[in-house]
C-alpha positions as CSV (number, residue, x, y, z in Angstrom):
1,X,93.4,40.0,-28.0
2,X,90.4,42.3,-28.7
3,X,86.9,41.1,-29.4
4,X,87.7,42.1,-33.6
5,X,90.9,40.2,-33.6
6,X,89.0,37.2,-31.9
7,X,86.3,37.7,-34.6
8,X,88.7,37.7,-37.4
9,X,90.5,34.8,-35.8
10,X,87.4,32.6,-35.2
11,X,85.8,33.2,-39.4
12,X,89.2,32.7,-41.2
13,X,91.5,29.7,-39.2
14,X,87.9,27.4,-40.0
15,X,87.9,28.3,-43.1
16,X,91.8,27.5,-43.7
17,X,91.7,23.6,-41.9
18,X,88.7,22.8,-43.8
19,X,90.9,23.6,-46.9
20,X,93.5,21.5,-45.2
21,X,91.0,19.1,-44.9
22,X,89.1,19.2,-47.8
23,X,92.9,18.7,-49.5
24,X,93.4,15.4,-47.2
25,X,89.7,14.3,-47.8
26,X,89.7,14.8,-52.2
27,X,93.2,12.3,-51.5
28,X,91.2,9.5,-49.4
29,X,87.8,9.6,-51.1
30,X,87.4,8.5,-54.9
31,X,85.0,7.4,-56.8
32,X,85.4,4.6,-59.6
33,X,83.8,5.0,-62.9
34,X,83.4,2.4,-65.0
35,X,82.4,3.6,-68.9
36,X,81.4,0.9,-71.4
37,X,83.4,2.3,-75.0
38,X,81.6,1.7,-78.1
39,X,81.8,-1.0,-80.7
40,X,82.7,1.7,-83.1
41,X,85.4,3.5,-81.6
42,X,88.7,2.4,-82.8
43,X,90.5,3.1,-79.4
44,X,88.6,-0.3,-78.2
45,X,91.0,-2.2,-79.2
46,X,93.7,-0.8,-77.0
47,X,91.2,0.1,-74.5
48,X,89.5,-3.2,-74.1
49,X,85.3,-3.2,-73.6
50,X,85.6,-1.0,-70.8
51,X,87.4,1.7,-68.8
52,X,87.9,2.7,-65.2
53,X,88.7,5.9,-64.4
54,X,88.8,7.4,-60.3
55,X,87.4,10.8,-59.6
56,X,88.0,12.6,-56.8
57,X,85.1,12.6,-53.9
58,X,85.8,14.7,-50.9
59,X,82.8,13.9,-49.9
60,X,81.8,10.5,-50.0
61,X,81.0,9.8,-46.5
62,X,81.9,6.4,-46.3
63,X,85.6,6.6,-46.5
64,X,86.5,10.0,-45.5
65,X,83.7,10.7,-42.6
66,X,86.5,10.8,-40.2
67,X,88.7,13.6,-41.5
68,X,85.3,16.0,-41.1
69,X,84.3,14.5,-37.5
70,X,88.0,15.8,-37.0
71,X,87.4,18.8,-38.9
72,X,84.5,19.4,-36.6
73,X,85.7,18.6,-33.4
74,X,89.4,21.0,-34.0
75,X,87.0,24.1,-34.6
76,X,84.9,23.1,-31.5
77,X,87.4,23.4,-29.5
78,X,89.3,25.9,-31.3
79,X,86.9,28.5,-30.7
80,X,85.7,27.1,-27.3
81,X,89.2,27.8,-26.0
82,X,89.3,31.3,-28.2
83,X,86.2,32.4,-26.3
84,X,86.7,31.3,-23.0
85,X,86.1,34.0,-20.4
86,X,89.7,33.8,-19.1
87,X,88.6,36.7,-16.4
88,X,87.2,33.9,-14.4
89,X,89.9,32.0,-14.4
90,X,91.8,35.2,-12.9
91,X,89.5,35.7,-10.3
92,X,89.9,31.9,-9.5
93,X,93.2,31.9,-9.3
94,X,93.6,35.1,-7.4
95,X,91.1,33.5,-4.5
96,X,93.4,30.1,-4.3
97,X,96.5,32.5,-3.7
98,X,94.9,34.7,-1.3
99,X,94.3,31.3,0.7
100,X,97.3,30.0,0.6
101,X,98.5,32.3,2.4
């Protein structure tokens, strides 16, 4: 690959797997709301004193910290591996065989 198809590799797959885990984090995180209705409202009667309702937190930390550690460590070594200078390991190899012989 050329160094523009590595660039264009290393901004947009990132970009995609923290959708993919932004997706898996919005289903593990939630946050519960708890509203008081009002003595006035004639839906209290079917909705009792209070109401719960669960929002979606991607980022509430203490349940879904281990999707982005995860997150972070995939790209680490996703672009460690993109980048590597592979030329070295050529050259490495190249000495081993010569000393095999």
């Amino acid at each position: 690959m050329n160094k523009n198809q590595k660039l264009i590799l290393a901004i947009f797959i990132p970009i995609i797997i923290f959708f993919i885990a932004l997706m898996i984090a919005n289903n593990l995180g939630y946050t519960v709301i708890t509203r008081k209705v009002p003595e006035i409202n004639y839906l209290r009667k079917y909705l009792g004193s209070t109401t719960t309702t669960h929002e979606g937190n991607p980022f509430d930390w203490e349940n879904t910290w281990y999707v982005w550690i995860t997150y972070a460590i995939f790209c680490c070594i996703f672009e460690y591996k993109l980048f590597a200078d592979k030329k070295k390991k050529d050259k490495a190899k190249e000495l081993r065989g010569n000393n095999d012989k």
